[in-house]
C-alpha positions in Angstrom: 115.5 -33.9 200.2 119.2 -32.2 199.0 120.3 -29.0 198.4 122.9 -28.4 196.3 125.4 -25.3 196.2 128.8 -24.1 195.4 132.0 -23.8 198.3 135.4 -21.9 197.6 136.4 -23.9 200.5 139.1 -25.7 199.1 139.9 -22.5 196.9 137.5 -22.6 194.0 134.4 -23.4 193.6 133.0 -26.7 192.9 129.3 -28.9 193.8 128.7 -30.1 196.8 125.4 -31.7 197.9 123.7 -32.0 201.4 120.6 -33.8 202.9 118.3 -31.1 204.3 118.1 -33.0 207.1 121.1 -32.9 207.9 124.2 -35.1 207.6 127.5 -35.9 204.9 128.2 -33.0 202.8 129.4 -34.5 199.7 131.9 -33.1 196.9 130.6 -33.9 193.4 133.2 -32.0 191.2 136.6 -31.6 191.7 138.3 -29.1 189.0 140.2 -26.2 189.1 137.4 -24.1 187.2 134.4 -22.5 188.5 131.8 -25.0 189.3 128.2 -23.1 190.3 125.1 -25.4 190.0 122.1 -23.8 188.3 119.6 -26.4 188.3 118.4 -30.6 188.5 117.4 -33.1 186.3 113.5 -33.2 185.9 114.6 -36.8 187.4 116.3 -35.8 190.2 119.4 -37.8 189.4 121.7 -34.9 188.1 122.6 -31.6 188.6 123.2 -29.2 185.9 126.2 -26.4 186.8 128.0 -23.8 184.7 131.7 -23.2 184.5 134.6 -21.7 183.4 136.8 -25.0 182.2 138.5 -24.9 179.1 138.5 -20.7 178.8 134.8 -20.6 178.3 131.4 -20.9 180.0 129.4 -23.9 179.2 126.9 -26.0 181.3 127.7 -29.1 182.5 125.6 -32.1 184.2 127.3 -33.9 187.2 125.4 -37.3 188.6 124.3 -37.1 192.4 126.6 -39.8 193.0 129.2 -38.1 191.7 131.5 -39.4 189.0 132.4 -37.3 185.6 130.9 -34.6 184.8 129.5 -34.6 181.1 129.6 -31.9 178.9 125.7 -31.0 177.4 127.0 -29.0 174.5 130.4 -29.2 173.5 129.8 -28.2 169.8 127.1 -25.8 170.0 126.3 -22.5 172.0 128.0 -19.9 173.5 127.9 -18.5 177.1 125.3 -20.7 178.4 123.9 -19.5 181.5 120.7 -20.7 183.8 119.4 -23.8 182.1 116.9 -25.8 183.2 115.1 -28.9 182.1 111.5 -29.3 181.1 110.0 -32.2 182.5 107.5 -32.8 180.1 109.0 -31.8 176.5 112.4 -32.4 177.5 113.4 -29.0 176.1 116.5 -27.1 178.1 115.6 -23.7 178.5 118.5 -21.2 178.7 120.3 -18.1 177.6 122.9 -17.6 175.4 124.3 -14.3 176.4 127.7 -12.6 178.1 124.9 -9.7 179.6 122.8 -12.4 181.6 126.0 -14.4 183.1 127.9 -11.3 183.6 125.7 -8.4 184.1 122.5 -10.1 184.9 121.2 -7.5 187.2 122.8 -4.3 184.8 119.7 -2.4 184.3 118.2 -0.9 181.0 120.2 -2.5 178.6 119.4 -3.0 175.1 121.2 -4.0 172.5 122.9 -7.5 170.4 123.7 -9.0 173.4 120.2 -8.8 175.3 119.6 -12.4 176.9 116.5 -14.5 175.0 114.9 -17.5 176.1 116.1 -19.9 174.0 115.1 -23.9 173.6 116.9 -26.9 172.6 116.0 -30.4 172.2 118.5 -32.9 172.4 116.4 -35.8 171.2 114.5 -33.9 168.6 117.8 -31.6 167.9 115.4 -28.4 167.8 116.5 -25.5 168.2 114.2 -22.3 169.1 114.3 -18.8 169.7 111.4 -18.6 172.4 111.7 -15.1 172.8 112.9 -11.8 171.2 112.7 -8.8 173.2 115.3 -6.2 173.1 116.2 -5.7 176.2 116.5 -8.7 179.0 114.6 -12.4 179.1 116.3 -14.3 181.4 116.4 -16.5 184.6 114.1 -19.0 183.2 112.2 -21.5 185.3 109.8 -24.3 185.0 107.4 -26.0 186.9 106.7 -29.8 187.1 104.3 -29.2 184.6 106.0 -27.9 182.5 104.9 -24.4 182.4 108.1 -22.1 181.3 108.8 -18.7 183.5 111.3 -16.3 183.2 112.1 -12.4 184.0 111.7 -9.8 181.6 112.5 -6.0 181.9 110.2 -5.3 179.1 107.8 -3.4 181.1 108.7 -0.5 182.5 112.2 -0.9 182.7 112.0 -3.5 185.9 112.5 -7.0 186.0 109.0 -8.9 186.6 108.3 -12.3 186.3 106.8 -13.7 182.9 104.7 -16.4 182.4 105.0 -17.8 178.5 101.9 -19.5 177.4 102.6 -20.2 173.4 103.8 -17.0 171.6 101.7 -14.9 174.3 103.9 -13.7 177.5 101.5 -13.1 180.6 103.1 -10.5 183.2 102.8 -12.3 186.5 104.5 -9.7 188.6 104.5 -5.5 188.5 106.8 -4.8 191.4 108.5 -1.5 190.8 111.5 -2.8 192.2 113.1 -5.5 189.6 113.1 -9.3 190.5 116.1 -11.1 190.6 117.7 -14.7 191.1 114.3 -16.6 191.1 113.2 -20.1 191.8 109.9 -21.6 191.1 108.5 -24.7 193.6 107.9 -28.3 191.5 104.0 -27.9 191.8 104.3 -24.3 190.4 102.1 -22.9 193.4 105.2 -20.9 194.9 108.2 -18.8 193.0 110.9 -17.5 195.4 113.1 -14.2 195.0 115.0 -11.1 195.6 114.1 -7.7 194.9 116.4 -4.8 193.9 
C-alpha cells in the first residue's frame, strides 16, 4: 500500500513514505545525515534505513508514523548494510562489510573484507555467521516465509541469486551478466532486479 524512499530535496537525504495510490508524501526523518531506507518490519509498522549519523554507518528503524528513530545496534557491529527482518525466526539478516555498502557492485573481489550473510537475534541474542565465501554474499532477502536469499559471485565470478536452505546454498540464477539491487515479493513467487 506505501512505498518508501529517500529525497535530497531539502538537501540530504532522509525517509519519506507515500501511498501507492496516490496522495500525502510524508517525511519520517529529519537529520542532517544520510537517511536511505533498506527494508520494513515483517509487521509492516517500521522501516529499517541506514545512515551516516554520528561518523558511522549503522541501521536504524523509524515508525510509519513517524517519531524517533531508534538505533538497532548501538553497541555491536560495524558497517551494517541491507538488513532485513525474518518474519518467522525474527533473525536480521545483514552484512557487515565497508565492500558491500561502498563497492557493492566492484567485481571480483576477494579478500578480509568480502560481505557474509550474517544473523542476529535480538530476543535470543544469537549471533551467526550464515555464510563464508571469499568473495561477495550480499543483498539478502527474505520471503514471508521465511526463506533467506541473497547474491553471491561465487560462481563464475557473476552475481546470481542464492537460495540458503540450512548449510546448503541452491544457485537460483546463472545469468552471465551479475544481478544487482534485488527485491523479493512477500509470497516469494517473484524476485525483482537489475543486471550489469
Amino acid at each position: 500500500k506505501y512505498l518508501t524512499f529517500a529525497s535530497n530535496e531539502t538537501g540530504n537525504f532522509n525517509v519519506y513514505l507515500v501511498p501507492l495510490a496516490g496522495g500525502v508524501v510524508k517525511q519520517l526523518t529529519f537529520h542532517d545525515g544520510s537517511d536511505i531506507p533498506v527494508s520494513w518490519s515483517a509487521d509492516s509498522k517500521k522501516i529499517y534505513f541506514e545512515s551516516n549519523r554520528y561518523n558511522s554507518l549503522s541501521v536504524y528503524s523509524v515508525s510509519v508514523e513517524g517519531g524517533t528513530p531508534e538505533r538497532l545496534f548501538p553497541n555491536y557491529f560495524n558497517t551494517i548494510s541491507a538488513l532485513v527482518e525474518n518474519p518467522v525466526t525474527g533473525d536480521f539478516y545483514f552484512t557487515e562489510s565497508a565492500e558491500s555498502y561502498r563497492f557493492a557492485t566492484r567485481r571480483g573481489y576477494k579478500g578480509e573484507h568480502n560481505a557474509n550473510i550474517i544473523s542476529w537475534n535480538p530476543s535470543k541474542r544469537e549471533y551467526k555467521e550464515v555464510t563464508n565465501w571469499i568473495g561477495k554474499d550480499q543483498w539478502p532477502m527474505v520471503d514471508g516465509m521465511g526463506n533467506l536469499y541473497y547474491v553471491s559471485d561465487e560462481k563464475g565470478g557473476e552475481d546470481n541469486i542464492v537460495k540458503q536452505e540450512g548449510d546448503k546454498r541452491i544457485f537460483v540464477t546463472n545469468f552471465k551478466e551479475s544481478v544487482q539491487y534485488p527485491s523479493i515479493s512477500r509470497d516469494g513467487s517473484k524476485i525483482v532486479f537489475l543486471k550489469w
